[in-house]
MARLO-828714 format. One record per residue: residue number from 1; residue in one letter; x, y, z of N, C-alpha, C in turn. Coordinates in pm, whole numbers, padded with zeros to 5 digits, always signed. Layout:
N
i	aa	n.X	n.Y	n.Z	ca.X	ca.Y	ca.Z	c.X	c.Y	c.Z
NUM	A	X	Y	Z	X	Y	Z	X	Y	Z
...
This chain:
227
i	aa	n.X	n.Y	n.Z	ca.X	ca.Y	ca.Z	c.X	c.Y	c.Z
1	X	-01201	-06888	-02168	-01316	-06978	-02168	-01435	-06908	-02233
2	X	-01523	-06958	-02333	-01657	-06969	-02387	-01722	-06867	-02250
3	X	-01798	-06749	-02330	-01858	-06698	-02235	-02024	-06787	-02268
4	X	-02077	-06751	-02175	-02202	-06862	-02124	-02325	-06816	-02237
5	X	-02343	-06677	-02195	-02429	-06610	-02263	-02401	-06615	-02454
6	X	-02306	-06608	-02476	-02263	-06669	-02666	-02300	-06814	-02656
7	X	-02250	-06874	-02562	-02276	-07013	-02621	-02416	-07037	-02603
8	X	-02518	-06995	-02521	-02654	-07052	-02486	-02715	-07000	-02681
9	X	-02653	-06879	-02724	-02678	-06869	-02884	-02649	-06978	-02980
10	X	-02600	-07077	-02918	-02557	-07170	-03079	-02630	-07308	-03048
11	X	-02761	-07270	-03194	-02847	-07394	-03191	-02839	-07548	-03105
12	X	-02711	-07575	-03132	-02643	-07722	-03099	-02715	-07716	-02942
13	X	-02706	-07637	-02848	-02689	-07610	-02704	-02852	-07511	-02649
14	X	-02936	-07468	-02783	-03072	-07416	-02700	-03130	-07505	-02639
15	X	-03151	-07437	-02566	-03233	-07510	-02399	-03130	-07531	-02309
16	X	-03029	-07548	-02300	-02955	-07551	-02191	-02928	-07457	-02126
17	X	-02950	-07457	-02007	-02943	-07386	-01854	-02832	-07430	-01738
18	X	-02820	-07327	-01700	-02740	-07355	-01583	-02621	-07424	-01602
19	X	-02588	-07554	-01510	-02543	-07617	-01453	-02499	-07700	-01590
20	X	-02642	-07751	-01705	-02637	-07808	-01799	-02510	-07735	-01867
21	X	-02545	-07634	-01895	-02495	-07559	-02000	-02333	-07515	-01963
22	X	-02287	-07517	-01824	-02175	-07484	-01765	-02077	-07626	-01803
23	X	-02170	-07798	-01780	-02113	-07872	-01806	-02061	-07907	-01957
24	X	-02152	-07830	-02043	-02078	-07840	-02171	-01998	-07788	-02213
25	X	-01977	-07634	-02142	-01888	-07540	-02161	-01736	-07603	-02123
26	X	-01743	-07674	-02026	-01616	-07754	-01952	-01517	-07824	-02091
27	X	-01649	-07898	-02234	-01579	-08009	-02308	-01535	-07888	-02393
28	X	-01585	-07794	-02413	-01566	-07695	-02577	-01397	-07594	-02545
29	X	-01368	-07668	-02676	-01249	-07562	-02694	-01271	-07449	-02848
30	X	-01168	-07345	-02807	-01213	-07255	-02935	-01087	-07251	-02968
31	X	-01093	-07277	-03108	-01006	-07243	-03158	-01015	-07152	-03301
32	X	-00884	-07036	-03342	-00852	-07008	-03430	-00839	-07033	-03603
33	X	-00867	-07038	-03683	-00816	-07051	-03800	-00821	-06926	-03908
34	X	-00702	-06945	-03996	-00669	-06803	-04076	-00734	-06849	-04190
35	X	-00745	-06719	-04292	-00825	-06749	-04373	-00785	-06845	-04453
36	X	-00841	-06905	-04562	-00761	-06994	-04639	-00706	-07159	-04567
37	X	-00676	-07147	-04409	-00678	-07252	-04359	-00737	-07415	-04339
38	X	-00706	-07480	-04385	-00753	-07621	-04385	-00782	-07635	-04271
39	X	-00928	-07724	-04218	-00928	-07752	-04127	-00941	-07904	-04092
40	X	-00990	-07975	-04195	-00978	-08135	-04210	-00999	-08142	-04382
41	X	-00918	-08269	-04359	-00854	-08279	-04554	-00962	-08440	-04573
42	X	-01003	-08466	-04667	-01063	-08549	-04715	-01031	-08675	-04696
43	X	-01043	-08765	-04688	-00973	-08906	-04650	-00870	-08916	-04531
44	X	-00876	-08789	-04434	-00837	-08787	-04328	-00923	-08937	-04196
45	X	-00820	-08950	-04121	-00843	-09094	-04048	-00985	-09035	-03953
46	X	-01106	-09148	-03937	-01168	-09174	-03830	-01184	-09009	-03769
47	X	-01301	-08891	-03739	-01269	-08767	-03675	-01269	-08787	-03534
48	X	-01178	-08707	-03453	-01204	-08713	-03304	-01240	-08576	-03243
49	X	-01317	-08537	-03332	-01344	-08382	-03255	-01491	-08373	-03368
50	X	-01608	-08299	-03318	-01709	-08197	-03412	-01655	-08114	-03370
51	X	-01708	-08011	-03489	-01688	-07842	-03499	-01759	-07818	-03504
52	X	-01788	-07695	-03500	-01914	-07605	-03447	-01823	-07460	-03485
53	X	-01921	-07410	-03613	-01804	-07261	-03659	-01963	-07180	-03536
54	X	-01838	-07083	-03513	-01882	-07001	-03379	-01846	-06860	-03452
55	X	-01732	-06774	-03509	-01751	-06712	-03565	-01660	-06716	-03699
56	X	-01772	-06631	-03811	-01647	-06672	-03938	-01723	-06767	-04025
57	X	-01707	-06818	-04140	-01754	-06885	-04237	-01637	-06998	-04285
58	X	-01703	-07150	-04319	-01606	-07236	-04395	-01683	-07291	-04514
59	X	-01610	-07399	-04594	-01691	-07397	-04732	-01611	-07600	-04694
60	X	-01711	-07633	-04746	-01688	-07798	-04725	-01659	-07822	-04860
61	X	-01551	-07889	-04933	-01520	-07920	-05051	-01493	-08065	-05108
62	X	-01485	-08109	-05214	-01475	-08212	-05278	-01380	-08192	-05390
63	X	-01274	-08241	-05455	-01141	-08236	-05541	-01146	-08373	-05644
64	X	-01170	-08396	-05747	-01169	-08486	-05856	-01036	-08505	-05876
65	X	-01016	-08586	-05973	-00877	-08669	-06001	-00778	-08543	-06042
66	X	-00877	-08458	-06142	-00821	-08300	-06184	-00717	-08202	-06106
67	X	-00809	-08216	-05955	-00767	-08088	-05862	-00896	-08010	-05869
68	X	-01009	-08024	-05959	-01130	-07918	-05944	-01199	-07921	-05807
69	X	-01233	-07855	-05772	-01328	-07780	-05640	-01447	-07813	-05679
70	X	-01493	-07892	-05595	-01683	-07869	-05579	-01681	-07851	-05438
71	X	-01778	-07726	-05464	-01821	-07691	-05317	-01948	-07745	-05299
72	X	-01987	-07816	-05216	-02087	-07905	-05159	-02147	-07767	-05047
73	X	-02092	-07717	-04949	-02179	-07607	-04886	-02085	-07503	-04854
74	X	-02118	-07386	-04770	-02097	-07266	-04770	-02156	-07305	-04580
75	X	-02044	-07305	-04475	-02110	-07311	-04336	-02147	-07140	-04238
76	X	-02193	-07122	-04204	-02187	-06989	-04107	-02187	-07067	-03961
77	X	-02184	-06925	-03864	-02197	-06931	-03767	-02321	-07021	-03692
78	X	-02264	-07128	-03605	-02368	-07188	-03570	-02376	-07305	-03628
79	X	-02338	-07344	-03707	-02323	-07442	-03854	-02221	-07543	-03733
80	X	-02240	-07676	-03801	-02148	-07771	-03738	-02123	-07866	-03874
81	X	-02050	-07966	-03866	-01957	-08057	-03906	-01855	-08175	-03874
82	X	-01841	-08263	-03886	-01765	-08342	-03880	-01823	-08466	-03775
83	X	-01963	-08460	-03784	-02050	-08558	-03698	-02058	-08677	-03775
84	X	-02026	-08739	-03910	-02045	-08794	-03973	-01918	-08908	-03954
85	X	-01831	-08852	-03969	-01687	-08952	-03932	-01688	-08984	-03774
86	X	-01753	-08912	-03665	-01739	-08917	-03564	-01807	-09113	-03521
87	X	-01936	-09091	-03641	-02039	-09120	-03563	-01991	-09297	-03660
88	X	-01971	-09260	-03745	-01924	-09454	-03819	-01784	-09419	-03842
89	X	-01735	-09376	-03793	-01589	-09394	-03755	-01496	-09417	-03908
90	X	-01569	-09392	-04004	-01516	-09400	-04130	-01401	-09273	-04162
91	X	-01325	-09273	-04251	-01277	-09117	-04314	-01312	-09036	-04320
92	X	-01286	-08925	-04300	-01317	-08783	-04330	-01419	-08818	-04482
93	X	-01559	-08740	-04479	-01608	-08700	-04628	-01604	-08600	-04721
94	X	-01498	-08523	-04693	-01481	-08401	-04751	-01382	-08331	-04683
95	X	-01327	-08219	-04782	-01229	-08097	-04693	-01332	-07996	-04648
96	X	-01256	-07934	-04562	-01336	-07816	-04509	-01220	-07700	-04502
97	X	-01271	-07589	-04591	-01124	-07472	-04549	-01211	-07348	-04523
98	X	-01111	-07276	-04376	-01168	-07107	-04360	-01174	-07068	-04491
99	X	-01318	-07007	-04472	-01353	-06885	-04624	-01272	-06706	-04558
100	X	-01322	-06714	-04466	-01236	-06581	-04344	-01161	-06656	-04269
101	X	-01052	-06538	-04203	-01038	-06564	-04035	-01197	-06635	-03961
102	X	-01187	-06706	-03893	-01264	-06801	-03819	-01206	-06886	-03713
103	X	-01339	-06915	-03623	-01303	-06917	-03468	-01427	-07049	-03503
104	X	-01375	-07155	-03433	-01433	-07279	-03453	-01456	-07359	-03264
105	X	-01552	-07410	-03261	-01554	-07499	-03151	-01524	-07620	-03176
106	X	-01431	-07695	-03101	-01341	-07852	-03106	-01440	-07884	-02945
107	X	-01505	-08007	-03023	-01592	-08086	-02875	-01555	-08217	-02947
108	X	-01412	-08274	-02817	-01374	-08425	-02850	-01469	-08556	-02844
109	X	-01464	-08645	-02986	-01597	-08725	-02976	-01576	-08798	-02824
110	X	-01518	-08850	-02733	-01561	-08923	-02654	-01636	-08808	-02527
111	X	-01591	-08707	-02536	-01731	-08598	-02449	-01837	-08589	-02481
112	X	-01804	-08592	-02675	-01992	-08519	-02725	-02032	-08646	-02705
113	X	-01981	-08793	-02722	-02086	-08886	-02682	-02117	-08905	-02548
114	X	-02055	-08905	-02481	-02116	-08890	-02319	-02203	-08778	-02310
115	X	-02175	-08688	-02342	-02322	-08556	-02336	-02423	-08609	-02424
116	X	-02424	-08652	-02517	-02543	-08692	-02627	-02606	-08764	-02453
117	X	-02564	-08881	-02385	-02670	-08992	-02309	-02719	-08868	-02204
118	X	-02693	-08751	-02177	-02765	-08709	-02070	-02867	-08607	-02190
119	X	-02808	-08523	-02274	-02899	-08427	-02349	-02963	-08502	-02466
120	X	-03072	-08576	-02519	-03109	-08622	-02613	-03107	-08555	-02711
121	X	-03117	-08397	-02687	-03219	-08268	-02754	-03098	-08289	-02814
122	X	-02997	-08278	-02823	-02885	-08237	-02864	-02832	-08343	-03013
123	X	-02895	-08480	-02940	-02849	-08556	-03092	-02980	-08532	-03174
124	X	-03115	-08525	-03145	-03194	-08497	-03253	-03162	-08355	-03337
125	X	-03104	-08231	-03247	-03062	-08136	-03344	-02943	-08198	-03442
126	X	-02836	-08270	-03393	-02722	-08278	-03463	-02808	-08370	-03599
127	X	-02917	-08456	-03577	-02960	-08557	-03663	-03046	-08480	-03809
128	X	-03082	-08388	-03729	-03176	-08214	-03800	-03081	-08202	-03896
129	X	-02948	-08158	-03858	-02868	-08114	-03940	-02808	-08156	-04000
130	X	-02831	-08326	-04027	-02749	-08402	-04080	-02866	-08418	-04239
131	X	-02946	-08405	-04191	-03071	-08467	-04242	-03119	-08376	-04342
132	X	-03058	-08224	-04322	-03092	-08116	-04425	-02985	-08124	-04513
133	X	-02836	-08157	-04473	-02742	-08181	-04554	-02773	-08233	-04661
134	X	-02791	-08340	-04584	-02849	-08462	-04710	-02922	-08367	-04839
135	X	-03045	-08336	-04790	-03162	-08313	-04855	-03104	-08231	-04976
136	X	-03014	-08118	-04909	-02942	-08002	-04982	-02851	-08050	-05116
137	X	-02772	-08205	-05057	-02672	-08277	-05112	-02728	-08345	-05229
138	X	-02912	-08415	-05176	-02954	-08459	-05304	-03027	-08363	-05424
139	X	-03059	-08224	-05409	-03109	-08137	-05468	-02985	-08087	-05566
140	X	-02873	-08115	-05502	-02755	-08032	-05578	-02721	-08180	-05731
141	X	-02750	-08281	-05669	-02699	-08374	-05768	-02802	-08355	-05868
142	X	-02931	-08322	-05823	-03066	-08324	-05915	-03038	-08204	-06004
143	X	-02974	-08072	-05961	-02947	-07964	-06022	-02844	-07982	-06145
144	X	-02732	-08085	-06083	-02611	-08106	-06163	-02628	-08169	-06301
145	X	-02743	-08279	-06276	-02735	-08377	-06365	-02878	-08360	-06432
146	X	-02995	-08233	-06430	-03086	-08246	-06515	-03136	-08061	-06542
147	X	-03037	-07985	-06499	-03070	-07858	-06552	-02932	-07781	-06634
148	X	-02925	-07673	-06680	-02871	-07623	-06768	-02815	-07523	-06673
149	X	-02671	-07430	-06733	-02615	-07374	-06651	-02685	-07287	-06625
150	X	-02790	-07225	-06631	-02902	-07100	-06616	-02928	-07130	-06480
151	X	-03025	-07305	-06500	-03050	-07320	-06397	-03020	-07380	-06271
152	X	-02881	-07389	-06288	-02788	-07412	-06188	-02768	-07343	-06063
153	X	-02711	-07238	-06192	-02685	-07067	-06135	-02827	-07039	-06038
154	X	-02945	-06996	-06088	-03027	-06980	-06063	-03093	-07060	-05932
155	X	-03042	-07190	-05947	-03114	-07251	-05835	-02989	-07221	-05717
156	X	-02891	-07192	-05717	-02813	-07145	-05617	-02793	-07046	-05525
157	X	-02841	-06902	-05626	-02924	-06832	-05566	-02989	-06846	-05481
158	X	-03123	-06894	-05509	-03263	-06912	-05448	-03220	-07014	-05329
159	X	-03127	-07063	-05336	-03071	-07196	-05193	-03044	-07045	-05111
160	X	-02924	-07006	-05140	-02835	-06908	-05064	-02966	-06793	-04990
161	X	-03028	-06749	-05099	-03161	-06647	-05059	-03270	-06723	-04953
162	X	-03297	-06841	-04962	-03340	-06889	-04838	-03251	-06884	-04706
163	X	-03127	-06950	-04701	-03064	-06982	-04611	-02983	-06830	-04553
164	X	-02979	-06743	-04609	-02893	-06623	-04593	-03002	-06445	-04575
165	X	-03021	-06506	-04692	-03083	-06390	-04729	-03204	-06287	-04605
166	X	-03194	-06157	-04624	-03284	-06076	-04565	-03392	-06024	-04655
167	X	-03516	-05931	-04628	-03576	-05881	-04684	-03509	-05732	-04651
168	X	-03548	-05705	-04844	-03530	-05547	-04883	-03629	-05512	-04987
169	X	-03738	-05445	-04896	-03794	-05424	-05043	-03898	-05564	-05099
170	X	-03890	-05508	-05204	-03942	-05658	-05299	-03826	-05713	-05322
171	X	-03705	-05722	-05288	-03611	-05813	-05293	-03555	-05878	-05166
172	X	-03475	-06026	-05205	-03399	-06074	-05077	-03239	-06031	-05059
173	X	-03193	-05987	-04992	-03059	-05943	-05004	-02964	-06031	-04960
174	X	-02899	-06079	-05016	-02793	-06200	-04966	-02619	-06059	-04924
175	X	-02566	-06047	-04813	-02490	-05958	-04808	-02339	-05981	-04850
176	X	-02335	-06114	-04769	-02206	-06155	-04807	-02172	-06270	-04911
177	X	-02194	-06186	-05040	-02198	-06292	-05152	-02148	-06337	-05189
178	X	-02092	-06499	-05260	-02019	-06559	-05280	-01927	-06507	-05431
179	X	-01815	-06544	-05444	-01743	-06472	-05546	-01778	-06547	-05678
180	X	-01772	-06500	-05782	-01818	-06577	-05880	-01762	-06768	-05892
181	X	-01599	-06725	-05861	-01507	-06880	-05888	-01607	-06979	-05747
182	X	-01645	-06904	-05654	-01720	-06996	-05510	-01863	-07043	-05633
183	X	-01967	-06945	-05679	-02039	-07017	-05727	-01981	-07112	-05891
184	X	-01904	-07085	-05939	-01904	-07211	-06017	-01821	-07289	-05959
185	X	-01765	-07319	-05847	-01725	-07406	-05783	-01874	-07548	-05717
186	X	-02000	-07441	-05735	-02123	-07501	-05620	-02172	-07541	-05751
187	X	-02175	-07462	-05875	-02275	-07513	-05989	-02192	-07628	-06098
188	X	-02029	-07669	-06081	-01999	-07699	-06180	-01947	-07702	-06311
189	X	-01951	-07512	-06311	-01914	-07465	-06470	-01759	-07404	-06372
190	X	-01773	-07307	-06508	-01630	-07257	-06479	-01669	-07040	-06435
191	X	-01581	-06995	-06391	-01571	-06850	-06371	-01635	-06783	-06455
192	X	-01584	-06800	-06595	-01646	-06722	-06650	-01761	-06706	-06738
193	X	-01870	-06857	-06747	-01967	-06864	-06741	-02071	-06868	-06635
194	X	-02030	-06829	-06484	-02099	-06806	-06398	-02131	-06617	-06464
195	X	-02045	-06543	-06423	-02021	-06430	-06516	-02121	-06378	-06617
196	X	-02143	-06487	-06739	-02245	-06426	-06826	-02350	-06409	-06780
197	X	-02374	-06561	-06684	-02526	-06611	-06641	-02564	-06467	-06550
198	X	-02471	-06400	-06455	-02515	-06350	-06352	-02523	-06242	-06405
199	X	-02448	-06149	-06543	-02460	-06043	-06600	-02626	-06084	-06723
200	X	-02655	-06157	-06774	-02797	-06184	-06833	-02913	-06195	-06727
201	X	-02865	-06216	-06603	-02979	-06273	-06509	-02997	-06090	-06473
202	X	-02923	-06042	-06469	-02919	-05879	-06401	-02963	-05777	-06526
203	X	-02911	-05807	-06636	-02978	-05727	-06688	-03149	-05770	-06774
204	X	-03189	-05874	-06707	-03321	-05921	-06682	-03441	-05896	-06608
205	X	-03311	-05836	-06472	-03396	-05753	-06362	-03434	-05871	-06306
206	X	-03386	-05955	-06276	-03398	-06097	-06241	-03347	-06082	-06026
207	X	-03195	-05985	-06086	-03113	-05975	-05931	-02996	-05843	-06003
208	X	-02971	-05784	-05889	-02903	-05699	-05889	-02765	-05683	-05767
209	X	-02661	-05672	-05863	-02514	-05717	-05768	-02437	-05577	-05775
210	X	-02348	-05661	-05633	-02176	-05499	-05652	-02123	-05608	-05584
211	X	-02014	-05552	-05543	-01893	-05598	-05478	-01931	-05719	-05390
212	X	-01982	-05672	-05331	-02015	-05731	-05170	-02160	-05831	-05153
213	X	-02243	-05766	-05241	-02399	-05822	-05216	-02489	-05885	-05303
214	X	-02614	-05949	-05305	-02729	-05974	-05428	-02810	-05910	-05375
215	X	-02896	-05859	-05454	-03024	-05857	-05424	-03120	-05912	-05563
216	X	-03169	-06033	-05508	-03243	-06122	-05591	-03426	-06074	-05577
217	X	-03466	-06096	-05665	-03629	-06119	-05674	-03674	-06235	-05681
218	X	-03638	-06277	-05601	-03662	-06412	-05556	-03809	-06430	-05626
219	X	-03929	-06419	-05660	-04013	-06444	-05665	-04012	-06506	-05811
220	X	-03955	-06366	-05893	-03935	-06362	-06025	-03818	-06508	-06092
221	X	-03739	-06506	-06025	-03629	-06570	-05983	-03685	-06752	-06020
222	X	-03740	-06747	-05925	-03780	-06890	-05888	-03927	-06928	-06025
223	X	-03960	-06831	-06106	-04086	-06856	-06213	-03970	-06879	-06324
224	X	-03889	-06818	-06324	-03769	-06862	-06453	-03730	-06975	-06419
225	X	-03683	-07040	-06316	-03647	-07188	-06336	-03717	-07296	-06313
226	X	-03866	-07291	-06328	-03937	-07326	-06348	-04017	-07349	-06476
227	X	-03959	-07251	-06582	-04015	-07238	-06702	-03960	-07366	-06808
């Protein structure tokens, strides 16, 4: 069972105490997934469960007539999903697959709606997070359909460096960085014009990469795609 003290950590559930917080613990199951694992496929029926990634990262996707990948987001810990089919009972809107090993919370919709009528707090967060999706969802179409692969690239960054990123320095450090095929999966192009963009953007002094990390100048960053 969900220890008390992790779960009072995941946004969905701040403010809950006690008794509150014991009764939610009762609906949540955890479950497993390996990396690479599907966890709901696209045009899948009506959802009967939200998730809630607890530990581990997933990437929400979209597949054209092709087989191409658009990645619509990148989830972490704390991150939820699948409130959308729950809530108009429509199809699945997307796939979702482990980026790692990941440990997910399953809260069956006829619990989370009985908890929504006693915790309100709880559907205005889920509504929070529905509501930034969006926002994120319409910025990405605005990116797709009126900037150039520079500023694609570039504006993806500066998403990830908000939402991820730490301070280092005069730079933001994003640690666990997405692989090149993940960002032209988010911008649209292909591998190996993510590649040039991110080797011209670096030797610009724009951001600086290895294996594992960015470290962007965000400041600098954000006056180039603006220009």
């Amino acid at each position: 069972m969900l220890d008390l003290d992790l779960l009072k950590k995941i946004p969905l559930f701040e403010g809950l105490k006690g008794e509150d917080l014991e009764s939610v613990r009762t609906i949540c199951q955890l479950k497993h997934y390996e990396h690479n694992k599907m966890i709901v496929h696209e045009e899948d029926p009506a959802g009967s469960f939200l998730y809630i990634v607890f530990k581990g990262r997933v990437k929400v996707t979209l597949n054209n007539e092709e087989g191409k990948e658009t990645i619509l987001a990148m989830l972490g810990s704390g991150d939820f999903f699948g409130e959308i089919s729950i809530f108009d009972e429509g199809p699945r809107s997307a796939t979702v697959t482990a980026m790692i090993d990941s440990e997910l919370i399953l809260i069956r919709k006829e619990d989370l709606l009985a908890e929504l009528k006693h915790y309100p707090d709880m559907m205005f967060r889920i509504l929070v997070g529905m509501s930034r999706r969006l926002r994120k969802a319409d910025q990405q179409i605005v990116n797709l359909a009126w900037m150039d692969v520079y500023g694609r690239v570039a504006r993806i960054l500066l998403q990830l460096a908000d939402e991820q990123g730490v301070p280092n320095g005069k730079f933001v450090e994003i640690e666990k960085r997405p692989t090149h095929q993940e960002l032209a999966s988010m911008t649209g192009t292909s591998r190996e014009t993510v590649t040039r963009v991110l080797n011209d953007l670096e030797r610009q002094n724009y951001l600086f990469c290895d294996h594992r990390r960015f470290l962007i100048d965000r400041k600098q960053l954000e006056t180039k795609t603006q220009e």
